[in-house]
C-alpha positions as CSV (number, residue, x, y, z in Angstrom):
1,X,-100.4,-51.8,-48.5
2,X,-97.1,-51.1,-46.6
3,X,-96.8,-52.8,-42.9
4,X,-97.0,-50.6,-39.6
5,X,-93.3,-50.8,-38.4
6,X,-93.1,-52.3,-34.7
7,X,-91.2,-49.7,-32.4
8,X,-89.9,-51.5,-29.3
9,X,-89.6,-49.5,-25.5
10,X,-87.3,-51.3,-23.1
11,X,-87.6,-49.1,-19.6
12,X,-87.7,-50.1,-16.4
13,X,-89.6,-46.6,-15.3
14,X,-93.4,-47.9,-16.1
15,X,-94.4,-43.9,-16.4
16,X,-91.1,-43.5,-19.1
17,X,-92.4,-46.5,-21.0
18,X,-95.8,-45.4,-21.1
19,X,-95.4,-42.0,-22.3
20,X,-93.1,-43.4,-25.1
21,X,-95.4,-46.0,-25.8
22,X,-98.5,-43.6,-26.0
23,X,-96.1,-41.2,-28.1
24,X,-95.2,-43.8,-30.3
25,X,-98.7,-45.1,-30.9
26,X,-100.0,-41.7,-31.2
27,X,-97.5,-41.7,-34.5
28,X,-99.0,-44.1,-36.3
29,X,-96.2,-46.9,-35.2
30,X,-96.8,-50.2,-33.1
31,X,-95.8,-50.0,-29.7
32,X,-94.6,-52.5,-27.9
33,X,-93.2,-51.7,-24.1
34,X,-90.9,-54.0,-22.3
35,X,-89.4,-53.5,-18.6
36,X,-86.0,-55.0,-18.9
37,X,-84.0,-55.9,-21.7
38,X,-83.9,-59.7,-20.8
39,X,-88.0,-59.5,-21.3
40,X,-87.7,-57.6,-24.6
41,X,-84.9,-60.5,-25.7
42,X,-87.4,-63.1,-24.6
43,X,-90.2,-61.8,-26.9
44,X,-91.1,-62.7,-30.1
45,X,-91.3,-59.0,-31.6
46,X,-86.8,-59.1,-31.4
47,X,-87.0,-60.2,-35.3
48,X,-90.3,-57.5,-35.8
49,X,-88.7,-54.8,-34.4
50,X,-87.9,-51.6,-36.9
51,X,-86.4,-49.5,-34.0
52,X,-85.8,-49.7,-30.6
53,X,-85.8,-47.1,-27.9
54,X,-84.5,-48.1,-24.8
55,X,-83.0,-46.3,-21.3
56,X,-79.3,-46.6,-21.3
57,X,-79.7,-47.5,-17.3
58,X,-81.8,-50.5,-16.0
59,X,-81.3,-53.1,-13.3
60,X,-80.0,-56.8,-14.7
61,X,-79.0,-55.8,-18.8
62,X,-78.5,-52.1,-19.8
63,X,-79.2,-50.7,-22.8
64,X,-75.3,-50.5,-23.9
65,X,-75.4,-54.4,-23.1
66,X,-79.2,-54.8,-25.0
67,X,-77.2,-53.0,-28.0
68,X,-74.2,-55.2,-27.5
69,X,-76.4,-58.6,-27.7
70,X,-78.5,-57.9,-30.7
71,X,-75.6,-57.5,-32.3
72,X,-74.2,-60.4,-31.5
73,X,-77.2,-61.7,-32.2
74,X,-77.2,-60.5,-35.9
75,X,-79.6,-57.9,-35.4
76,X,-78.4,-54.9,-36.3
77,X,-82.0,-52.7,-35.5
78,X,-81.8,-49.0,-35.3
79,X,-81.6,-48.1,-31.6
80,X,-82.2,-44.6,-30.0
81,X,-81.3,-44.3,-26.3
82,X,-82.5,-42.4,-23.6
83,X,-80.8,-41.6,-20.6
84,X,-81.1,-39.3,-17.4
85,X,-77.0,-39.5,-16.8
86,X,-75.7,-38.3,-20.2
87,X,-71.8,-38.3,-20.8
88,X,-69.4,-37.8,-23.9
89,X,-68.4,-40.9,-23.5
90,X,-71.2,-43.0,-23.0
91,X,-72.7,-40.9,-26.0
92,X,-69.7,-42.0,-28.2
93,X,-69.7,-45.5,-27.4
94,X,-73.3,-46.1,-28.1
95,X,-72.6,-44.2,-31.7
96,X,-70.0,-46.8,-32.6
97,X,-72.3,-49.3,-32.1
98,X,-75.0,-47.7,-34.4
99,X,-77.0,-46.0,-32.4
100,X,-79.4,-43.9,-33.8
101,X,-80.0,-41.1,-30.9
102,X,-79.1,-40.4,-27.9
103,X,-81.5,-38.3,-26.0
104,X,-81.5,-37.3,-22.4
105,X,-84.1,-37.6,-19.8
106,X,-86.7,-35.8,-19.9
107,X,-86.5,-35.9,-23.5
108,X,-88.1,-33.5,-26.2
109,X,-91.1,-34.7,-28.0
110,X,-89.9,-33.6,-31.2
111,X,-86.3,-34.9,-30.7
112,X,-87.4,-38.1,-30.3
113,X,-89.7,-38.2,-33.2
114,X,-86.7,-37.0,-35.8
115,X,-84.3,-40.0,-34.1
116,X,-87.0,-42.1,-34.5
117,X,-87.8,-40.7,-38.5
118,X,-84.0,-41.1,-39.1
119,X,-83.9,-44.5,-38.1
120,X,-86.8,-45.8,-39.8
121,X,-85.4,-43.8,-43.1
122,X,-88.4,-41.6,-43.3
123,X,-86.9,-38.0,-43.0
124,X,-85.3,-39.0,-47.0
125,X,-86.9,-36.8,-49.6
């Protein structure tokens, strides 16, 4: 019996979190929302976590900065980022670090689900 991978939500929008939350769920996954980054790194699901999705823009820790301290943290967990202020260059420097999306606000069901496939290595053959 394979284990349900955890999908993490860091958002500071409640109605954000819990649409991606119910998505997510709705998937099969577990979903587990957070409303800042600090509460997500305070959690005990950081080391359970197969991907994260998190808003780029939050009050206290972004999501660049959430990206930047699990790294430094070891933790190198697929991330997909969502954002309502999308630039080139925010879009590039979340790439070098890994990311596995970046989607803008209001995103697209379906664009979310293949980030999310990619990053949990299920859209392979």
């Amino acid at each position: 019996m394979s284990k349900i991978p955890v999908i993490a939500i860091v958002d500071d929008d409640n109605s954000v979190r819990e649409a991606t939350r119910g998505l997510v769920r709705s998937l099969g996954y577990i979903a587990e929302a957070f409303p800042s980054a600090e509460d997500y790194l305070q959690s005990d699901r950081v080391r359970e976590t197969a991907c994260l999705i998190t808003d780029v823009q939050m009050p206290g820790m972004s999501g660049v900065d959430l990206q930047d301290r699990l790294i430094d943290l070891g933790h190198h967990t697929p991330i997909i980022f969502m954002t309502a202020f999308p630039t080139e260059s925010l879009r590039v420097r979340v790439a070098e670090g890994g990311a596995y999306g970046f989607l803008c606000k209001p995103y697209d069901e379906q664009s979310l689900l293949d980030c999310l496939l990619k990053a949990l290595s299920m859209d392979r053959p």
